[in-house]
KOLRO-987344 format. One record per residue: x, y, z of N, C-alpha, C, O in turn. Coordinates in steps of 0.05 Angstrom, whole numbers, padded with zeros to 5 digits, always signed. Layout:
N
XYZXYZXYZXYZ
...
END
This chain:
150
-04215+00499+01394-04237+00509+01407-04229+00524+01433-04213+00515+01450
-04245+00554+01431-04234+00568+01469-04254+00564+01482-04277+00567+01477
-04240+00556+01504-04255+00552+01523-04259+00577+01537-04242+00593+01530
-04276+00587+01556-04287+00605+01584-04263+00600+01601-04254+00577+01606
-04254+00622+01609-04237+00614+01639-04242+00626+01657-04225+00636+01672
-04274+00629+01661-04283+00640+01682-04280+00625+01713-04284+00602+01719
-04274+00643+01724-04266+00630+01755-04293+00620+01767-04312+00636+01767
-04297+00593+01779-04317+00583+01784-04319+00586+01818-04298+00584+01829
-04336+00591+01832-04348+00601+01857-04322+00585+01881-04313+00597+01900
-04316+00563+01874-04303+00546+01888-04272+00549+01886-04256+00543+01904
-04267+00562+01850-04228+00568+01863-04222+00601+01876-04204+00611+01889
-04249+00613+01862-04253+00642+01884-04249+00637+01913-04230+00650+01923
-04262+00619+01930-04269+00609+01949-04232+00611+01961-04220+00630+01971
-04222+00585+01957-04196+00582+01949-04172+00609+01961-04159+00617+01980
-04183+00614+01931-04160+00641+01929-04159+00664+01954-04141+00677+01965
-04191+00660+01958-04195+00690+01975-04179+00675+02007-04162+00686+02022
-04194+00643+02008-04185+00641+02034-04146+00643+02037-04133+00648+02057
-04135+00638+02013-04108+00630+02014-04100+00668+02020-04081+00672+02034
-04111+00686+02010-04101+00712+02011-04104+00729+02033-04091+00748+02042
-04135+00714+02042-04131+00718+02076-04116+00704+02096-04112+00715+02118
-04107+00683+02092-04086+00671+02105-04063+00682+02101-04049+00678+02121
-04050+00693+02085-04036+00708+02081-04028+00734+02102-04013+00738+02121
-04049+00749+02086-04054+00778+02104-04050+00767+02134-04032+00779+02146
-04064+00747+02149-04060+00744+02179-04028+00732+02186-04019+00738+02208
-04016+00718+02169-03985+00713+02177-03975+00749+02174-03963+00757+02193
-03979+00764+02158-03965+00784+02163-03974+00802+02178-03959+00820+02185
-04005+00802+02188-04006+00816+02208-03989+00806+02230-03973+00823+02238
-03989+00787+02240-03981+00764+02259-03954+00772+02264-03949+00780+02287
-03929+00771+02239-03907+00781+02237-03905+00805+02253-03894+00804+02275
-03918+00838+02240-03919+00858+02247-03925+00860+02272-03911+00876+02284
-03942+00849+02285-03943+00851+02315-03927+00838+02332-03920+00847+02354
-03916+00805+02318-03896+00806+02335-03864+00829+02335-03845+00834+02350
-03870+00834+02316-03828+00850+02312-03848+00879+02330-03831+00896+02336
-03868+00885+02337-03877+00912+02344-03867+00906+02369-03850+00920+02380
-03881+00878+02383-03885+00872+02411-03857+00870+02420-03847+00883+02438
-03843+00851+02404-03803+00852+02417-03799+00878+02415-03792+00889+02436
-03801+00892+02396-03786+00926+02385-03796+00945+02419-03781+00955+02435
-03818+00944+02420-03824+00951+02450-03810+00940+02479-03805+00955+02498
-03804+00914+02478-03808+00909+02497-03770+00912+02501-03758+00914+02522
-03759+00911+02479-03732+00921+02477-03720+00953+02494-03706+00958+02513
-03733+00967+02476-03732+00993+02474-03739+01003+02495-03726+01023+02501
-03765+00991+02518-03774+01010+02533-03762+00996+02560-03763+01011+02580
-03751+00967+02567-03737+00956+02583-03718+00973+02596-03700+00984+02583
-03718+00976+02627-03693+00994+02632-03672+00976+02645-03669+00980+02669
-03656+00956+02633-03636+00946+02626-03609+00953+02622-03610+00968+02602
-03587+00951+02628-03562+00955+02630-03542+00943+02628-03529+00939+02648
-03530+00932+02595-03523+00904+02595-03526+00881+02606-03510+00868+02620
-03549+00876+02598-03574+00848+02609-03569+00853+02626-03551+00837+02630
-03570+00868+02648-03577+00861+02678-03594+00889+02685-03589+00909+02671
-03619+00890+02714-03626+00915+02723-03606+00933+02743-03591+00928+02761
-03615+00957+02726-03602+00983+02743-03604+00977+02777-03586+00988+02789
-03618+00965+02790-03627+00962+02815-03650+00942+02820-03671+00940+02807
-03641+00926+02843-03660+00903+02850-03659+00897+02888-03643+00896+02907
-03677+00896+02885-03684+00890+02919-03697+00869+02925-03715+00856+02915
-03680+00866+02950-03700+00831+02964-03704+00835+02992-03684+00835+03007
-03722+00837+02998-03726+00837+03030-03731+00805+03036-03738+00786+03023
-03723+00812+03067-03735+00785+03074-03742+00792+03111-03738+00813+03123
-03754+00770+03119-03781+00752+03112-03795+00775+03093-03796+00799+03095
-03805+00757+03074-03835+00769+03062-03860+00768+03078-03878+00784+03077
-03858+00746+03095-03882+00738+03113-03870+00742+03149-03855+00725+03157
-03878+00763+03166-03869+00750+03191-03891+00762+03212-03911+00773+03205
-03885+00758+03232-03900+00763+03256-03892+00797+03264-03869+00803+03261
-03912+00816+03273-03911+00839+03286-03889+00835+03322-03900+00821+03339
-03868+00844+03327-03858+00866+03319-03833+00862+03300-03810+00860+03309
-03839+00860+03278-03814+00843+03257-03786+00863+03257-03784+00885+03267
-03765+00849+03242-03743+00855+03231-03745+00849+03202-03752+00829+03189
-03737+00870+03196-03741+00865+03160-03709+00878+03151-03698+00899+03160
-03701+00862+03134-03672+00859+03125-03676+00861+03095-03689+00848+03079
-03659+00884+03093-03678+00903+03062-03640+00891+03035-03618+00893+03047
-03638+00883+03013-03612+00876+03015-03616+00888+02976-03630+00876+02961
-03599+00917+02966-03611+00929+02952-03588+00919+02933-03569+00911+02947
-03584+00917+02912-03562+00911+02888-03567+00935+02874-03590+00939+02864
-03543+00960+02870-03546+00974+02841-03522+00974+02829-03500+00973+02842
-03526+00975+02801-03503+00971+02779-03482+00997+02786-03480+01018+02799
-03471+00984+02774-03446+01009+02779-03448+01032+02760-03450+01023+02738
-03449+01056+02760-03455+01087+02739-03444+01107+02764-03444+01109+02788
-03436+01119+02737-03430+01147+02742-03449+01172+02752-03440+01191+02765
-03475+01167+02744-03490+01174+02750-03506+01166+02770-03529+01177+02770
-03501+01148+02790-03504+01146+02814-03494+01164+02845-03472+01163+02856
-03517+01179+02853-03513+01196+02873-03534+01180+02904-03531+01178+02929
-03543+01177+02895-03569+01169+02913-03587+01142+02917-03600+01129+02901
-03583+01138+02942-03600+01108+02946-03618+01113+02965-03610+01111+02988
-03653+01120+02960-03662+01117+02983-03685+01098+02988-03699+01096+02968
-03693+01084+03008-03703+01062+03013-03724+01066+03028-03720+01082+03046
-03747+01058+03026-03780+01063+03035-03797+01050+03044-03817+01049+03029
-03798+01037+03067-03816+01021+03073-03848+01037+03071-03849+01060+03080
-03873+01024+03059-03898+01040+03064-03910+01027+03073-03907+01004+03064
-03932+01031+03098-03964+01018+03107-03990+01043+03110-03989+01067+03117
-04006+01030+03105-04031+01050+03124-04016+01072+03140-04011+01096+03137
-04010+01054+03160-04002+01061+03191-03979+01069+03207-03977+01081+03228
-03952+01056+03179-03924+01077+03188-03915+01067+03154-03925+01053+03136
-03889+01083+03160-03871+01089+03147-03849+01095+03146-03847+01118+03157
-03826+01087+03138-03796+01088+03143-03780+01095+03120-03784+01087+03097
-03757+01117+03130-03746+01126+03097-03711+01121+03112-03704+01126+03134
-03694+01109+03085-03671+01127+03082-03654+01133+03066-03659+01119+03046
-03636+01147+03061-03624+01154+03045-03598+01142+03045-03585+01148+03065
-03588+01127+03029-03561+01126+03026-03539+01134+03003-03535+01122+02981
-03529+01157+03014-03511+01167+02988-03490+01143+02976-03481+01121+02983
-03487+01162+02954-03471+01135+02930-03451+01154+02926-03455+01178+02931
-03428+01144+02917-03403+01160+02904-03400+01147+02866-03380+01140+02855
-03434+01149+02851-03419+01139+02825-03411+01108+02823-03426+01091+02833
-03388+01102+02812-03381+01080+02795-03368+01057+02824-03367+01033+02826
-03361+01082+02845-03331+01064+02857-03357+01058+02891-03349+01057+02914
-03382+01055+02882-03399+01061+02906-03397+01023+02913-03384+01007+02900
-03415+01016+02936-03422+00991+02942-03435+00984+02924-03452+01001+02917
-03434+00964+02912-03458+00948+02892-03477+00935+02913-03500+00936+02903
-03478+00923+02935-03496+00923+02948-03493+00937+02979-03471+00937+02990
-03522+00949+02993-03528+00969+03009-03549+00945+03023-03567+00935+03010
-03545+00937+03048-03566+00917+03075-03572+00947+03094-03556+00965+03101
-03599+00944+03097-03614+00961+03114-03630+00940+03133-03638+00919+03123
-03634+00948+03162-03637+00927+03178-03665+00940+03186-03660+00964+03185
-03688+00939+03193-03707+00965+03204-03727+00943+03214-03741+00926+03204
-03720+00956+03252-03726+00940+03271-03753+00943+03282-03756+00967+03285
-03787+00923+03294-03796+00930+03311-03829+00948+03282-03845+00967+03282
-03823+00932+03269-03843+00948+03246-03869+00929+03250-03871+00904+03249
-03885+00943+03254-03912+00936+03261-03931+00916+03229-03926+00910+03206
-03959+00913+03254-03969+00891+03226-03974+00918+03203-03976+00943+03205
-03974+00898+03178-03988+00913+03157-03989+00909+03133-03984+00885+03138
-03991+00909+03109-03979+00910+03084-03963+00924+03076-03971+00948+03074
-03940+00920+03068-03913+00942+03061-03908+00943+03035-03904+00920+03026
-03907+00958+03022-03889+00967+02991-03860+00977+03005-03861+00997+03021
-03835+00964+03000-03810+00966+03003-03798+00970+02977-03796+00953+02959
-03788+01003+02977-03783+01004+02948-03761+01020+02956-03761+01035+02976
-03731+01014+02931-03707+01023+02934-03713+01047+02909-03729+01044+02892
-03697+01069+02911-03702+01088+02879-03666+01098+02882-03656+01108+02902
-03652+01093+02859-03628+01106+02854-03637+01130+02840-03651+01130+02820
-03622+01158+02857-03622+01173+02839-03594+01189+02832-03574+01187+02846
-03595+01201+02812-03574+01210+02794-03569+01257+02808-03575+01269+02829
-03558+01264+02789-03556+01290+02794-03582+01307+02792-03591+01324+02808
-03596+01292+02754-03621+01301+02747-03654+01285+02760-03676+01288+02750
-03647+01272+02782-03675+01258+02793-03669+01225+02791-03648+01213+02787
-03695+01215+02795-03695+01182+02795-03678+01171+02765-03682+01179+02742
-03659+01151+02775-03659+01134+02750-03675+01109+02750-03688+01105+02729
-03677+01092+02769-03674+01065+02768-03697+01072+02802-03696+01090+02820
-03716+01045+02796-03723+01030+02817-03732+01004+02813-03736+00992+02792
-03736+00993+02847-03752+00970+02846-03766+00964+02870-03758+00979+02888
-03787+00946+02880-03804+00945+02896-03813+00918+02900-03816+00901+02882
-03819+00917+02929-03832+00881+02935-03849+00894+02958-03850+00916+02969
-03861+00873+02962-03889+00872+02978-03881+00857+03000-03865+00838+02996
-03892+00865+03032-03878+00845+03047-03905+00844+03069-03917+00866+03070
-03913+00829+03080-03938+00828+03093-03920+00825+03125-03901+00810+03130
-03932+00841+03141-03920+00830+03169-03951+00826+03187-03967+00844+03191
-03953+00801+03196-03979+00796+03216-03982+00804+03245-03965+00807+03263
-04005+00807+03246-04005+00817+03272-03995+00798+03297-03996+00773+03296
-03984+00812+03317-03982+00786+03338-03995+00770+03358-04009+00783+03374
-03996+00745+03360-04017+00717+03369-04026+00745+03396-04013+00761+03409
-04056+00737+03393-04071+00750+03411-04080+00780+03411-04094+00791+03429
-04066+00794+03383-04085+00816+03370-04092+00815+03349-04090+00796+03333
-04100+00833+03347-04130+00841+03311-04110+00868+03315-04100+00877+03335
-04110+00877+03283-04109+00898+03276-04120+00906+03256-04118+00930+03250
END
């Protein structure tokens, strides 16, 4: 005797959920290998380490501060240029320090005396023959001094 082998509402049920579970592991997959494939590719990295890194210090100090800027760049051939930027509202400080390439300092201390309150972006930019290669940037707050508002 044949039987019907019609699919009954409940192994449909089943199937569909097992085929959508499916589909979402390989979306899942696909976005992760997208998300590393990016985050690879667009990293500006230089045999695991950055082209350039900066640390100021104090991050936090009193108006009329000293800020001690202490810049690391990798060694290249294409290194011509180091220049360094303190920004506020209210001032601003630049300088330049030339590079000779491969045989240059790997690290460059800038001392910049007497810098008023404010919020600062302190950003180093190496550049090459053709423009910027490499930067980086920190934030440094300097307070006003006991007994003013600014």
């Amino acid at each position: 005797m044949l039987q019907s082998c019609k699919p009954t509402p409940d192994t449909l049920g089943k199937r569909g959920a097992s085929r959508r579970l499916e589909g979402n592991n390989t979306m899942k997959r696909l976005l992760l290998v997208a998300f590393f494939g990016a985050l690879v590719l667009g990293a500006p990295i230089l045999h695991g380490t950055p082209r350039i890194a900066i640390h100021v210090s104090p991050v936090v100090a009193m108006e009329p501060a000293l800020l001690t800027i202490r810049t690391t760049v990798e060694p290249s051939d294409e290194n011509r240029k180091l220049n360094i930027t303190i920004d506020s509202d209210a001032y601003t400080s630049s300088s330049d320090i030339p590079l000779e390439g491969r045989s240059a300092a790997r690290l460059s201390v800038l001392e910049i005396r007497d810098v008023p309150s404010g919020l600062y972006e302190v950003r180093a930019v190496v550049s090459g023959s053709k423009g910027p290669i490499a930067d980086s940037m920190q934030i440094v707050k300097i307070q006003p001094a006991v007994g003013r508002a600014h």
